[in-house]
N, C-alpha and C positions, 0 to 999 in steps of 0.2 A: 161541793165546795170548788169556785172557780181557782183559776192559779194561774199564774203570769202566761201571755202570750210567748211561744215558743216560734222563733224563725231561722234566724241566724247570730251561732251566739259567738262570740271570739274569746280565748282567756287560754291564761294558762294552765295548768294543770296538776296535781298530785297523783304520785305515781305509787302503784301497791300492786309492787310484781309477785303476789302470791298467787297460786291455785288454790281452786276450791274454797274460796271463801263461804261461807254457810252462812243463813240469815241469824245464827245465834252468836256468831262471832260480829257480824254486822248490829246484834242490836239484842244484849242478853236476855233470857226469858224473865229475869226478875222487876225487869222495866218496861214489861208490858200491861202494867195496871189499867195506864190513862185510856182512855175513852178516845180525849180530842187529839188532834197530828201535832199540838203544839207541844215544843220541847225535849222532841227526841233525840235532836241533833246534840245533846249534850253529852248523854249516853253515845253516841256511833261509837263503835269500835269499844266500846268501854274498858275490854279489860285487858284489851291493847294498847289503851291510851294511858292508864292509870295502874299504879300500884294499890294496893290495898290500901293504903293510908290515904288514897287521893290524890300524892303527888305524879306527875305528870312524868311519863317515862320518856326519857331526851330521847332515845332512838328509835320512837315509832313517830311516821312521816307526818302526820295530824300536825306533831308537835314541834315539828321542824318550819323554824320562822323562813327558811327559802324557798321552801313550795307552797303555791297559793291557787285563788282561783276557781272555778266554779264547775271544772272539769273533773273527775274522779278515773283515773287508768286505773283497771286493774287486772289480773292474771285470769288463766282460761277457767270455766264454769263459776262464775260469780253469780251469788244469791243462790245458791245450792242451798238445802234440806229443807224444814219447816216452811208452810206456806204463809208464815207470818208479814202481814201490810205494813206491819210497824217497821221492818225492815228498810222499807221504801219512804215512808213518814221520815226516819233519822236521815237519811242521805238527805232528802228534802229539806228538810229544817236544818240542817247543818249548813247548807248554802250550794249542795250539788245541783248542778241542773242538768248534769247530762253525766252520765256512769260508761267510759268506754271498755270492752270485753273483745274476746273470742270467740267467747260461747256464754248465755246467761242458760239459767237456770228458768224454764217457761213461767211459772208462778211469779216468779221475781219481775220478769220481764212485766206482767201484767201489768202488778200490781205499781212498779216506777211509771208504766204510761197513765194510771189511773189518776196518778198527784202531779204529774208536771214533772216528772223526769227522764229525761230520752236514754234510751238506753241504744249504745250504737254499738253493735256486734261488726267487728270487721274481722281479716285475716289474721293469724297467726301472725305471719310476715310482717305485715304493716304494724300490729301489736306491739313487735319487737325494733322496727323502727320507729315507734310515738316515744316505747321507754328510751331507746340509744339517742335521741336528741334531748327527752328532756336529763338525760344523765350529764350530757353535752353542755345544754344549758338550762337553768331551772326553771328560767323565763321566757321559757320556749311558748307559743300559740300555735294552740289548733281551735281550727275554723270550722263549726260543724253549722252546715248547711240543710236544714229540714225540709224547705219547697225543694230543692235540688236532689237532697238525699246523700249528700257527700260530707267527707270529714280529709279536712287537710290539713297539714304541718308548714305552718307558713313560712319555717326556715327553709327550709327543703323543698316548697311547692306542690310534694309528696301528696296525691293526692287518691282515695280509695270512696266507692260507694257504698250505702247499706239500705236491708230493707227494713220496709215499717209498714202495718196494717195502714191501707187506705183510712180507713175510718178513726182509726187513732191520730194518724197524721193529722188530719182534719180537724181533729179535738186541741191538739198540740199546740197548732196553728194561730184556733180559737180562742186560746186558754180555757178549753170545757171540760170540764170533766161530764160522766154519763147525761145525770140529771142536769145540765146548764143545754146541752146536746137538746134533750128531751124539751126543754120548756122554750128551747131557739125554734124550735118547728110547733110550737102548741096548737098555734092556728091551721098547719095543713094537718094534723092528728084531727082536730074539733073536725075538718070539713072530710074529711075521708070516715070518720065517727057519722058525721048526720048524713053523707051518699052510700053509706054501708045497709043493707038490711039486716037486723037481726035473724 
């Protein structure tokens, strides 16, 4: 399943200065029925978003009408425990394109580059200055740069690099996932298949 070209994206941000968020906080196991990636984003964070009865809890940041945005800050080892894709489905379909961390959690990381979401691991330091500007201002931008590999705070000019597998980057770039990858090069696979001996 292709998914938006990924280059340079600007926006504001939603800030979630927690540690250790787990992908069962990120996306409960009760809502892992579906099959397709559509629809998860309603569930993110569920039973941080919601009370039992449904109503929408005014002090978790989802629900808060001054942060916005397509960026997701959040505290160090994000996407901790279970190796659940759905995890990465809900950020996606909720409107994240890009999850900034510390530290992610390897599995999580994967599975965000699989569907079109960058996941940008910077410094502690610079962590704590993305959250102190947007605490500053709500309508703060950061500028995350994929061909460059940087992520800036455009009030500040504050600017940090991160890495990314070659080959992912490349996909990101693309909008490819695996198989879009695969069927882009069909024709040098078929002629290195018919120059190959068995």
């Amino acid at each position: 399943m292709a998914y938006d070209k990924f280059n340079i994206l600007t926006s504001s941000a939603v800030p979630l200065p927690i540690e250790n968020v787990d992908t069962d906080q990120i996306i409960p196991a009760r809502f892992l029925k579906a099959t397709e990636r559509k629809g998860f984003g309603d569930n993110l964070f569920r039973d941080w978003r919601y009370n039992a009865d449904g109503s929408p809890k005014e002090h978790f940041v989802l629900n808060n009408p001054i942060f916005s945005g397509k960026i997701l800050v959040g505290g160090k080892n994000f996407g901790s425990g279970s190796s659940r894709e759905h995890a990465a489905w809900a950020v996606y379909d909720y409107g994240f394109r890009c999850v900034v961390s510390s530290f992610f959690a390897d599995i999580f990381r994967g599975n965000c580059l699989n569907v079109g979401v960058l996941p940008v691991q910077v410094s502690p330091g610079f962590l704590d200055k993305i959250f102190t500007a947007i605490e500053a201002d709500p309508k703060t931008e950061l500028k995350i740069d994929l061909s460059e590999q940087t992520i800036t705070i455009l009030a500040t000019g504050e600017s940090e690099s991160f890495e990314i597998n070659g080959y992912k980057k490349q996909n990101m770039l693309n909008g490819f996932d695996d198989i879009d990858y695969l069927l882009n090069i069909k024709k040098d696979i078929e002629v290195f298949a018919e120059n190959t001996p068995l």
